[in-house]
TIDRENKE-906214 format. One record per residue (C-alpha): residue number from 1; residue in three letters; x, y, z. Coordinates in Angstrom, 3 decimals. Each point is the difference from the previous one (the first is absolute). Layout:
<pt><resi>NUM</resi><resn>Ala</resn><px>X</px><py>Y</py><pz>Z</pz></pt>
...
END
This chain:
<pt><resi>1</resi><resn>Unk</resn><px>152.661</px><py>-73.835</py><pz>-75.342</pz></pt>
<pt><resi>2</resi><resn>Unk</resn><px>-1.473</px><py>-2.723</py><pz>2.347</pz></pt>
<pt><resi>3</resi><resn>Unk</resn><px>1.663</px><py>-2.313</py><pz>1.976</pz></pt>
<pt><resi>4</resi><resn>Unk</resn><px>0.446</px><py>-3.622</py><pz>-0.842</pz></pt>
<pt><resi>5</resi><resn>Unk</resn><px>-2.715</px><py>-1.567</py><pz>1.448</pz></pt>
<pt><resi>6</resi><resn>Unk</resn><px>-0.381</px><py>-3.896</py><pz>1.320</pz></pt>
<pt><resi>7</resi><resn>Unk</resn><px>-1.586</px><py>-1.104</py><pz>-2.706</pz></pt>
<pt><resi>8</resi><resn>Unk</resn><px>2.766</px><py>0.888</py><pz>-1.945</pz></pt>
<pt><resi>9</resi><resn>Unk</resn><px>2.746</px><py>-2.252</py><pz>-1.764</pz></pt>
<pt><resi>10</resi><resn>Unk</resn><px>2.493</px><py>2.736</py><pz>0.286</pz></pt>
<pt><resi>11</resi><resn>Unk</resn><px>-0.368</px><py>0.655</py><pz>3.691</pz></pt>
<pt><resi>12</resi><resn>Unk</resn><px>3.464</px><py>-0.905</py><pz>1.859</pz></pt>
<pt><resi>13</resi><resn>Unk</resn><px>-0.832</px><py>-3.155</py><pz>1.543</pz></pt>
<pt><resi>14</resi><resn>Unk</resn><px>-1.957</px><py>-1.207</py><pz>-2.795</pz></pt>
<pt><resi>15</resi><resn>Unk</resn><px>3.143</px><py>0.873</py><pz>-2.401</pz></pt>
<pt><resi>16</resi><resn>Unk</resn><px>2.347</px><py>-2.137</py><pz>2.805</pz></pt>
<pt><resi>17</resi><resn>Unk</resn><px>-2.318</px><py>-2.650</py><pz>-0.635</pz></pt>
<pt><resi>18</resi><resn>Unk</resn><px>0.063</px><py>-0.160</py><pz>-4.095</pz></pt>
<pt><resi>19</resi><resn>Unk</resn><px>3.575</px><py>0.302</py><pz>0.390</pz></pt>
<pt><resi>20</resi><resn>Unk</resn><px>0.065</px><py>-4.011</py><pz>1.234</pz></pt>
<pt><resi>21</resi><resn>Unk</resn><px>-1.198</px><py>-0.462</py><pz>-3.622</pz></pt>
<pt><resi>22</resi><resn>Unk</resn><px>3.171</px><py>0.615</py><pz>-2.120</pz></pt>
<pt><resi>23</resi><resn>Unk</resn><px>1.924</px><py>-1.147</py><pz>3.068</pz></pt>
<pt><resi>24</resi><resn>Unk</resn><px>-1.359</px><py>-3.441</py><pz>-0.537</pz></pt>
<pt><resi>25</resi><resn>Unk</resn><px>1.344</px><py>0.223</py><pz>-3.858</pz></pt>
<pt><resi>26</resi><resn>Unk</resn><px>3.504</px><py>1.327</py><pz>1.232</pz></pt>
<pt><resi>27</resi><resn>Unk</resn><px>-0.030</px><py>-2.959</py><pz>2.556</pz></pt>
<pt><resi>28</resi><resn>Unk</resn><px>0.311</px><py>-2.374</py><pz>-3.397</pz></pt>
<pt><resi>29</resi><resn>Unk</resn><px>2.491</px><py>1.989</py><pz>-1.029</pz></pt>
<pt><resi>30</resi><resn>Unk</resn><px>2.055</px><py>-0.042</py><pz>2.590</pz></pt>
<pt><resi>31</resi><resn>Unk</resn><px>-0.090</px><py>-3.508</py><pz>1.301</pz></pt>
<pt><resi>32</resi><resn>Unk</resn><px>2.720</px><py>-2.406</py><pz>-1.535</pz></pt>
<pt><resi>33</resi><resn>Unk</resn><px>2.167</px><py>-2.796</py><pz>0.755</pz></pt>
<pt><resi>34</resi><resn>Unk</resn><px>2.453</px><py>1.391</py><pz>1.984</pz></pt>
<pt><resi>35</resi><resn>Unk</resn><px>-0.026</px><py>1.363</py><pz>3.623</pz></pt>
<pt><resi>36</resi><resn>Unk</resn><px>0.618</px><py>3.826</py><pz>-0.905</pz></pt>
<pt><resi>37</resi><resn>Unk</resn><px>-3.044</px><py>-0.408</py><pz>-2.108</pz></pt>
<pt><resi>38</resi><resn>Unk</resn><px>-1.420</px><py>-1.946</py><pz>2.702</pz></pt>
<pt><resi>39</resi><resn>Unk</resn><px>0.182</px><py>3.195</py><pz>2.355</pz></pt>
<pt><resi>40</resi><resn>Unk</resn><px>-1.382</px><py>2.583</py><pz>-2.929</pz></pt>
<pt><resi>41</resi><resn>Unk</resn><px>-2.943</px><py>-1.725</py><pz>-0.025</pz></pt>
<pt><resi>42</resi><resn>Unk</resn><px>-0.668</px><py>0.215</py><pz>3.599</pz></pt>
<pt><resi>43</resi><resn>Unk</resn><px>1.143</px><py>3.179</py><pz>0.274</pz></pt>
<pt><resi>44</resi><resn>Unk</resn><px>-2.992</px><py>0.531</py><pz>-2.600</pz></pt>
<pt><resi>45</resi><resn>Unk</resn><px>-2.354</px><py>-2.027</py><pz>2.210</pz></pt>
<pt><resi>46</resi><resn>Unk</resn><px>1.397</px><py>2.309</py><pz>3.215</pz></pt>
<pt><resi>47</resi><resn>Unk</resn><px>-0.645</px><py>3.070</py><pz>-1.972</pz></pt>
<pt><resi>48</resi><resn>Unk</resn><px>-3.465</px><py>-1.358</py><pz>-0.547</pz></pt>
<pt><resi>49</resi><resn>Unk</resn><px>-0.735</px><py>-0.434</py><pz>3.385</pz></pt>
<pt><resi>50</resi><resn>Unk</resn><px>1.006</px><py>3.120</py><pz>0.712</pz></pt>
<pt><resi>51</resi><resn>Unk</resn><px>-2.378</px><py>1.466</py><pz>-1.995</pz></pt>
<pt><resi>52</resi><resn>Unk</resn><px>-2.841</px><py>-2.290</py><pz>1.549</pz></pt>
<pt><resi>53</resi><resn>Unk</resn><px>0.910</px><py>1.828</py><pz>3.374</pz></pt>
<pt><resi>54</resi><resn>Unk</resn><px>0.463</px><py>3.388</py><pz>-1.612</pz></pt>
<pt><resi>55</resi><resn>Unk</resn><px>-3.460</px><py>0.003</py><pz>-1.512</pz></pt>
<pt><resi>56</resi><resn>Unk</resn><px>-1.690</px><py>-0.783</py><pz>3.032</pz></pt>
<pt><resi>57</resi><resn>Unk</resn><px>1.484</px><py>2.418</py><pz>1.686</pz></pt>
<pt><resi>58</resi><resn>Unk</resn><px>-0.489</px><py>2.779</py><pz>-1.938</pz></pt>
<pt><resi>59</resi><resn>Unk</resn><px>-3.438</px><py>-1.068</py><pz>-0.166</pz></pt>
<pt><resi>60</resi><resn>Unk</resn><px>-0.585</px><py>0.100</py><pz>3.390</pz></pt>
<pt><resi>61</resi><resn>Unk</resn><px>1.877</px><py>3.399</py><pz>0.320</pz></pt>
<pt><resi>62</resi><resn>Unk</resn><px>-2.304</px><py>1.243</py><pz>-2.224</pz></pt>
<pt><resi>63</resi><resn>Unk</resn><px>-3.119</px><py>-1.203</py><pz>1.501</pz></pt>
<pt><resi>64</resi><resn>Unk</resn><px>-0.606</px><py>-2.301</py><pz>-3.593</pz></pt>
<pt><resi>65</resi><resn>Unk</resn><px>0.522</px><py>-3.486</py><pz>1.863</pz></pt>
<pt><resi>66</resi><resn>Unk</resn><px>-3.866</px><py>-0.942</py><pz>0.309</pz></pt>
<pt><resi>67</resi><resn>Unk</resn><px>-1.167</px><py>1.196</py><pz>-3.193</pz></pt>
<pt><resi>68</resi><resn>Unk</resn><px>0.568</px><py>0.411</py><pz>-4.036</pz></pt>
<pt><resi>69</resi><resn>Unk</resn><px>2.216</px><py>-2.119</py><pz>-2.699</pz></pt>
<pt><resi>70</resi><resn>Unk</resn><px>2.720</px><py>-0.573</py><pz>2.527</pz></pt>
<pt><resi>71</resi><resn>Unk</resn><px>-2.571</px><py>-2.182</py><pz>2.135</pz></pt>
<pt><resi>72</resi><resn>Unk</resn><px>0.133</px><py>-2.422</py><pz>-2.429</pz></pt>
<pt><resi>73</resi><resn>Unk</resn><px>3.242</px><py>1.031</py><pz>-2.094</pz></pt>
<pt><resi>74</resi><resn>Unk</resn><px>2.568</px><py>-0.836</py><pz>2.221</pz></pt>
<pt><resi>75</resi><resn>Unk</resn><px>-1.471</px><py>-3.682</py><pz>0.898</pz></pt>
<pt><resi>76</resi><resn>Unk</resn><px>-0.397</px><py>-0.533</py><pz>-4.288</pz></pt>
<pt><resi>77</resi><resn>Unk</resn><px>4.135</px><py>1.557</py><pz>-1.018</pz></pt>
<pt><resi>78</resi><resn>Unk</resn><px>0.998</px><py>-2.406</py><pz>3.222</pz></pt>
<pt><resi>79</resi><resn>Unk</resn><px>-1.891</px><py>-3.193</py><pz>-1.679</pz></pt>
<pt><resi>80</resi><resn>Unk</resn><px>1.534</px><py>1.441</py><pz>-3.267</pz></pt>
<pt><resi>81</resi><resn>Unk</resn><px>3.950</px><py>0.192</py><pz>0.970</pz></pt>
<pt><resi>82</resi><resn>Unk</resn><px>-0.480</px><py>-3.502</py><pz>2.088</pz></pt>
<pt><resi>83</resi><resn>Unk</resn><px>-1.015</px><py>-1.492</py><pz>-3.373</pz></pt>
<pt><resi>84</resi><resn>Unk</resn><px>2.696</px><py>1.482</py><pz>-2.214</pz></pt>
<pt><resi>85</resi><resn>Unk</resn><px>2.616</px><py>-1.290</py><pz>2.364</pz></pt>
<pt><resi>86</resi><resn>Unk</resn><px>-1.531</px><py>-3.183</py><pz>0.074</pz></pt>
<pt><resi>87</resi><resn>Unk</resn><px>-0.237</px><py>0.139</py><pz>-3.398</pz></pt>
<pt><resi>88</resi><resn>Unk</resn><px>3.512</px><py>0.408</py><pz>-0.640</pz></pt>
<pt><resi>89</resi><resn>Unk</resn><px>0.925</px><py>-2.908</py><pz>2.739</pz></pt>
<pt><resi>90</resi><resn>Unk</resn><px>-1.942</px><py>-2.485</py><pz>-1.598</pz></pt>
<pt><resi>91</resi><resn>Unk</resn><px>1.202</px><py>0.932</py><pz>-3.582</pz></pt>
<pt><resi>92</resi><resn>Unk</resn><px>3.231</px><py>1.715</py><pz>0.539</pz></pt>
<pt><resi>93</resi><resn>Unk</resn><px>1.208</px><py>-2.197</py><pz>2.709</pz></pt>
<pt><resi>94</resi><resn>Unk</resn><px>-1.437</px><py>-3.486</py><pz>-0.217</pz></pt>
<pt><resi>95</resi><resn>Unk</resn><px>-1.828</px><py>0.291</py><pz>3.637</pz></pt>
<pt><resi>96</resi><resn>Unk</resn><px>-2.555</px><py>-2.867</py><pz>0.443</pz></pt>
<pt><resi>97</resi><resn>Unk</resn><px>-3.589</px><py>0.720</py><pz>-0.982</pz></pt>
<pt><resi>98</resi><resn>Unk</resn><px>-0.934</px><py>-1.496</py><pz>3.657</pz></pt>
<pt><resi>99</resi><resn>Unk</resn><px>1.888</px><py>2.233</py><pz>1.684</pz></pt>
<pt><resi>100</resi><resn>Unk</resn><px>-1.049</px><py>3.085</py><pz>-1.910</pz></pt>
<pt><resi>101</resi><resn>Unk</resn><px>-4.007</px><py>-0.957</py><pz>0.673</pz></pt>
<pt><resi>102</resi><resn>Unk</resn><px>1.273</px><py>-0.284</py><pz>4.052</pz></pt>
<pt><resi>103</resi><resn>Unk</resn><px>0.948</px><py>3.194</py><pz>-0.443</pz></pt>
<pt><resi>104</resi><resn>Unk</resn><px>-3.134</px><py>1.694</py><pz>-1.901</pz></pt>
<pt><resi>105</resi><resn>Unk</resn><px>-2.770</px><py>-2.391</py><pz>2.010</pz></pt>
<pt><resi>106</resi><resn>Unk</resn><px>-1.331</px><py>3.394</py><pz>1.378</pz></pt>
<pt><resi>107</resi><resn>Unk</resn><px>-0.528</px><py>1.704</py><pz>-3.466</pz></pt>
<pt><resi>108</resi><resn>Unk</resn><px>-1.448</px><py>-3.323</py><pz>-1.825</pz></pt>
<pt><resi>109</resi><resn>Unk</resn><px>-2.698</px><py>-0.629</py><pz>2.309</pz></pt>
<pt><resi>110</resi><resn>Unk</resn><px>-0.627</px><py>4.082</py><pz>0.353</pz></pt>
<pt><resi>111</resi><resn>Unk</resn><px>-0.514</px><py>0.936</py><pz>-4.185</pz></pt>
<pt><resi>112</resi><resn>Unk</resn><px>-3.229</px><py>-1.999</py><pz>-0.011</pz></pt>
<pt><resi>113</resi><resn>Unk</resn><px>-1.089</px><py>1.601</py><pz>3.308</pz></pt>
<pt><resi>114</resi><resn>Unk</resn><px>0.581</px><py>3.436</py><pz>-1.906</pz></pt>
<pt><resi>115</resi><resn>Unk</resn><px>-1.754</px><py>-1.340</py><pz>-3.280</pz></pt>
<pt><resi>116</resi><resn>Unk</resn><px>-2.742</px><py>-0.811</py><pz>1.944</pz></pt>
<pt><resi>117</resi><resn>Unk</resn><px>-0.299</px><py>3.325</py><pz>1.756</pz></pt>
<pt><resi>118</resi><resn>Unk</resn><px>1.093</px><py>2.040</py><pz>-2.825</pz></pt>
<pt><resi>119</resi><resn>Unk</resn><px>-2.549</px><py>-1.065</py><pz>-2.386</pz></pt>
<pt><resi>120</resi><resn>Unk</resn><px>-3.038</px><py>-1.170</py><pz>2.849</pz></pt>
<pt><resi>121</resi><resn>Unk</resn><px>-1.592</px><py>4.174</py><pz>-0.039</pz></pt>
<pt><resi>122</resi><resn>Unk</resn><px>-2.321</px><py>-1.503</py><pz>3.161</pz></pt>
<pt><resi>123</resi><resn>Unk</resn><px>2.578</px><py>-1.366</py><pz>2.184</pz></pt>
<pt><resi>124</resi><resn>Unk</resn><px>2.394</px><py>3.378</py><pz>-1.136</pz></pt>
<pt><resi>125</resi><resn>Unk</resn><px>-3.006</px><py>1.995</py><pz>1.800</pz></pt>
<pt><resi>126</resi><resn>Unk</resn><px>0.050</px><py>-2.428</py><pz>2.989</pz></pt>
<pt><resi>127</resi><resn>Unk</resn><px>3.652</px><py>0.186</py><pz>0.821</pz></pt>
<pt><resi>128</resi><resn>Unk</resn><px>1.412</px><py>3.179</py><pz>-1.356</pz></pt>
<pt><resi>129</resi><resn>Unk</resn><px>3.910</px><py>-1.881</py><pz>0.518</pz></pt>
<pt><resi>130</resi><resn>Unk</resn><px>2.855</px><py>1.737</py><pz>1.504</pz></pt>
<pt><resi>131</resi><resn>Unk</resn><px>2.796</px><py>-1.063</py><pz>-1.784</pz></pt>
<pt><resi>132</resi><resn>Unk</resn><px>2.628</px><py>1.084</py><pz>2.026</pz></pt>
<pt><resi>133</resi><resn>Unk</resn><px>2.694</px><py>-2.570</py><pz>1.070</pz></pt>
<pt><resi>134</resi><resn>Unk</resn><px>-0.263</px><py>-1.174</py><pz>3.825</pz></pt>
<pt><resi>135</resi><resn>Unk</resn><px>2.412</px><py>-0.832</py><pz>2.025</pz></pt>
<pt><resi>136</resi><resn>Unk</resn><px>-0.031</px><py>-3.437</py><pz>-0.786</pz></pt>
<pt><resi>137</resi><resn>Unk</resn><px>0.141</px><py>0.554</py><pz>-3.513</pz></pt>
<pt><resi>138</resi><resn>Unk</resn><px>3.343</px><py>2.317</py><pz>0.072</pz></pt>
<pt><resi>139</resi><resn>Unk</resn><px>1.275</px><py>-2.663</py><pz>1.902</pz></pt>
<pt><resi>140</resi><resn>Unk</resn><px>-0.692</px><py>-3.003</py><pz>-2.924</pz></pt>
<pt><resi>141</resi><resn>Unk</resn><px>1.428</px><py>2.491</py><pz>-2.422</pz></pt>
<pt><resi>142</resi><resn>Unk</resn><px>3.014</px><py>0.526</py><pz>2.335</pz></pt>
<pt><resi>143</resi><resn>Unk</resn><px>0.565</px><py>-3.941</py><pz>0.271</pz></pt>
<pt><resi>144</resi><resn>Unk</resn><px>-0.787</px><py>-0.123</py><pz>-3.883</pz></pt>
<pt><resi>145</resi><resn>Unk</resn><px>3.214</px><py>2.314</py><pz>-0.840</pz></pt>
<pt><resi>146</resi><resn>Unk</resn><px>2.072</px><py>-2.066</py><pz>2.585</pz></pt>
<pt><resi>147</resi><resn>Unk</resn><px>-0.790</px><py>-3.463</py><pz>-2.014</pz></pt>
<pt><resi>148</resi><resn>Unk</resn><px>0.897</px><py>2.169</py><pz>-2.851</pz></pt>
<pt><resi>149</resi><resn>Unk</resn><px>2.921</px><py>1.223</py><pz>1.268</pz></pt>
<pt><resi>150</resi><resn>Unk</resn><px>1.066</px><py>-3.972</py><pz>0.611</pz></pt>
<pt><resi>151</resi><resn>Unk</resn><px>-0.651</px><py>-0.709</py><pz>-3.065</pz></pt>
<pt><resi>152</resi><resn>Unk</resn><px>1.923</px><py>2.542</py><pz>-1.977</pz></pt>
<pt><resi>153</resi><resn>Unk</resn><px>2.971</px><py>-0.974</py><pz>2.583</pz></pt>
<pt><resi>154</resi><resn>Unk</resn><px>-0.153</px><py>-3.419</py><pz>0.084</pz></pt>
<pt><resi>155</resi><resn>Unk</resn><px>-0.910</px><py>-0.147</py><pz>3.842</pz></pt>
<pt><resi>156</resi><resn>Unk</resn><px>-2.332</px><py>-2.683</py><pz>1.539</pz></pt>
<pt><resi>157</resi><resn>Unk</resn><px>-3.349</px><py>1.382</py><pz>-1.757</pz></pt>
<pt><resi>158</resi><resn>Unk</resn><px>-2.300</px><py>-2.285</py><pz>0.839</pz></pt>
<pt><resi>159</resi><resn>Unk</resn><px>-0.736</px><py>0.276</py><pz>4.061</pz></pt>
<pt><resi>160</resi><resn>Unk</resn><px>-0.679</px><py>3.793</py><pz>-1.682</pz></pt>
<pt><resi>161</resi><resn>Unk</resn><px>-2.360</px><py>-0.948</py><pz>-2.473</pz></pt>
<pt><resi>162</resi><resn>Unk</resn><px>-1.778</px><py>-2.300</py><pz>2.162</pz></pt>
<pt><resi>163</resi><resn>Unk</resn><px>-0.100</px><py>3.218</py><pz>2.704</pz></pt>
<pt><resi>164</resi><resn>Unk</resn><px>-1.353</px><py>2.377</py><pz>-3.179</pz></pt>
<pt><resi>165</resi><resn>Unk</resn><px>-2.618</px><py>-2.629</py><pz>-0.283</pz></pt>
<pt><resi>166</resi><resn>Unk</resn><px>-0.994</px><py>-0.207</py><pz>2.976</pz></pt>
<pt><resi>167</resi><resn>Unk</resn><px>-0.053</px><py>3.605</py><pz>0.839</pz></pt>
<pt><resi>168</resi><resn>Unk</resn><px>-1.577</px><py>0.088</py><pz>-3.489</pz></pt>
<pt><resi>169</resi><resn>Unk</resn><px>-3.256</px><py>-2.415</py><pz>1.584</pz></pt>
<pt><resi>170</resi><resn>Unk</resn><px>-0.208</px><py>2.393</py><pz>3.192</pz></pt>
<pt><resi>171</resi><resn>Unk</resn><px>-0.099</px><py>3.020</py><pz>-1.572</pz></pt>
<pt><resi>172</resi><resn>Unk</resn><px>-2.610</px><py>-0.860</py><pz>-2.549</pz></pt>
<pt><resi>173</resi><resn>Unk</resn><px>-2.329</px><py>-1.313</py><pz>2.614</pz></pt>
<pt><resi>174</resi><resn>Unk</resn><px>0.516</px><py>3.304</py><pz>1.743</pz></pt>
<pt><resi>175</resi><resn>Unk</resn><px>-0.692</px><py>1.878</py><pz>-3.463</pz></pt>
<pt><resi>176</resi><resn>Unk</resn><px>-3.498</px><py>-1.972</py><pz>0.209</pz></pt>
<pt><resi>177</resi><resn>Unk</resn><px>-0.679</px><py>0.375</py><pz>3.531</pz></pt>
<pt><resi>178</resi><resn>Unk</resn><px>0.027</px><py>3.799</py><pz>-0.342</pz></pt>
<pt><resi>179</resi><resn>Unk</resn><px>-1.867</px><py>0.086</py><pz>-2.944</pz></pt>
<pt><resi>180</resi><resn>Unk</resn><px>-2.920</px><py>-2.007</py><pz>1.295</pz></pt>
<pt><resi>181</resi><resn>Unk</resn><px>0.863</px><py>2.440</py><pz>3.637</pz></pt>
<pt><resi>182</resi><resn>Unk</resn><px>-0.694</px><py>3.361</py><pz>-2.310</pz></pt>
<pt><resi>183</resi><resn>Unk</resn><px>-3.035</px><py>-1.659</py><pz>-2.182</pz></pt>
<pt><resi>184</resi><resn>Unk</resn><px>-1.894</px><py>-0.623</py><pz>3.254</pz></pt>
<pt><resi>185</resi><resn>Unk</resn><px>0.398</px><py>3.157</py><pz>1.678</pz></pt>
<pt><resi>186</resi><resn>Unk</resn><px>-1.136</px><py>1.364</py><pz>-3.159</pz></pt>
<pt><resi>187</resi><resn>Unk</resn><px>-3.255</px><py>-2.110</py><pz>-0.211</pz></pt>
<pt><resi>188</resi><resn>Unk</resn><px>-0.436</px><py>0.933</py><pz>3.382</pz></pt>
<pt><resi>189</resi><resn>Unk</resn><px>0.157</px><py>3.439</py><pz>-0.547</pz></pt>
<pt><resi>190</resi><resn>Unk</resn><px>-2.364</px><py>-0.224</py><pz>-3.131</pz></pt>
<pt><resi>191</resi><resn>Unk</resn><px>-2.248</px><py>-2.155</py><pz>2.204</pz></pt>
<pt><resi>192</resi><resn>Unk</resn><px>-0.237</px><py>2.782</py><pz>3.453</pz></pt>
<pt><resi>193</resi><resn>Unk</resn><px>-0.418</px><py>2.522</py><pz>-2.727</pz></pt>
<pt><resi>194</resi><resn>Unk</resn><px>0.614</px><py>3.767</py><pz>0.652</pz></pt>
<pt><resi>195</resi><resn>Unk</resn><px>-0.239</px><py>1.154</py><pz>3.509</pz></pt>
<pt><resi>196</resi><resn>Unk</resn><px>-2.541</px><py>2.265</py><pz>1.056</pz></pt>
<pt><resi>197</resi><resn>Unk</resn><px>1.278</px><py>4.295</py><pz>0.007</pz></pt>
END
């Protein structure tokens, strides 16, 4: 029998990833009025994160960080549990619609940028994305789940939300910088052609 390859959804760090998905549906569940159920649900969002490290880990362990599903996995079950919780905020919880678009700044002004490449076959042949998270992107979903965090508790939110946004703004721009970085170096290539044997 042959191993699970990257490409594969039931590879370990690909499975780590999926498993934000029904965490983000346990999150409603668990979040309620008072302060015990306060602290299930971010136990829920810490067992999330956990998972977020986990799978990058493993992948890297296992040599699968730079290629296959979880290239582009992990970034899509983050976007996914982010949602659901702020899902349940906004409906659940009452949490201002302005302070849940601080929050998400980074994600609204990305899904076009993904429409565009997704369904634009030319520019998909230009650029050839790497999804994986940079630095600067771990660190706006970090500062997302700490305005979350102040919002389930009650805490001063909004300097939070204001620092997801902003974080949000930075890492985007760095999304596009390296995507435009790796489409010239490939049109560079294309344009020196094959070197001589």
């Amino acid at each position: 029998m042959s191993a699970v390859g990257p490409n594969s959804l039931l590879s370990l760090p690909n499975l780590l990833s999926l498993s934000r998905l029904p965490l983000g549906g346990l999150f409603w569940l668990t979040l309620g009025p008072t302060t015990t159920r306060g602290f299930l649900a971010l136990g829920v969002m810490v067992l999330a994160a956990a998972t977020d490290v986990l799978d990058g880990t493993v992948a890297r362990r296992r040599g699968l960080a730079t290629a296959g599903t979880g290239a582009w996995l992990d970034p899509f079950c983050d976007k996914m549990f982010v949602g659901a919780v702020l899902a349940t905020l906004l409906f659940k919880q009452g949490v201002p619609l302005a302070t849940i678009a601080l929050i998400i700044t980074r994600e609204l002004l990305q899904l076009p940028l993904v429409l565009v490449y997704q369904f634009v076959p030319s520019l998909r042949h230009w650029l050839r994305y790497d999804f994986r998270a940079s630095i600067l992107g771990k660190a706006a979903t970090v500062m997302q789940f700490i305005a979350i965090a102040m919002l389930i508790l009650g805490g001063p939110a909004r300097p939070a939300a204001w620092a997801a946004f902003a974080l949000g703004i930075i890492a985007l721009a760095d999304y596009v910088r390296r995507a435009i970085a790796i489409g010239r170096q490939r049109l560079l290539r294309e344009l020196e052609g094959p070197k001589p044997k």
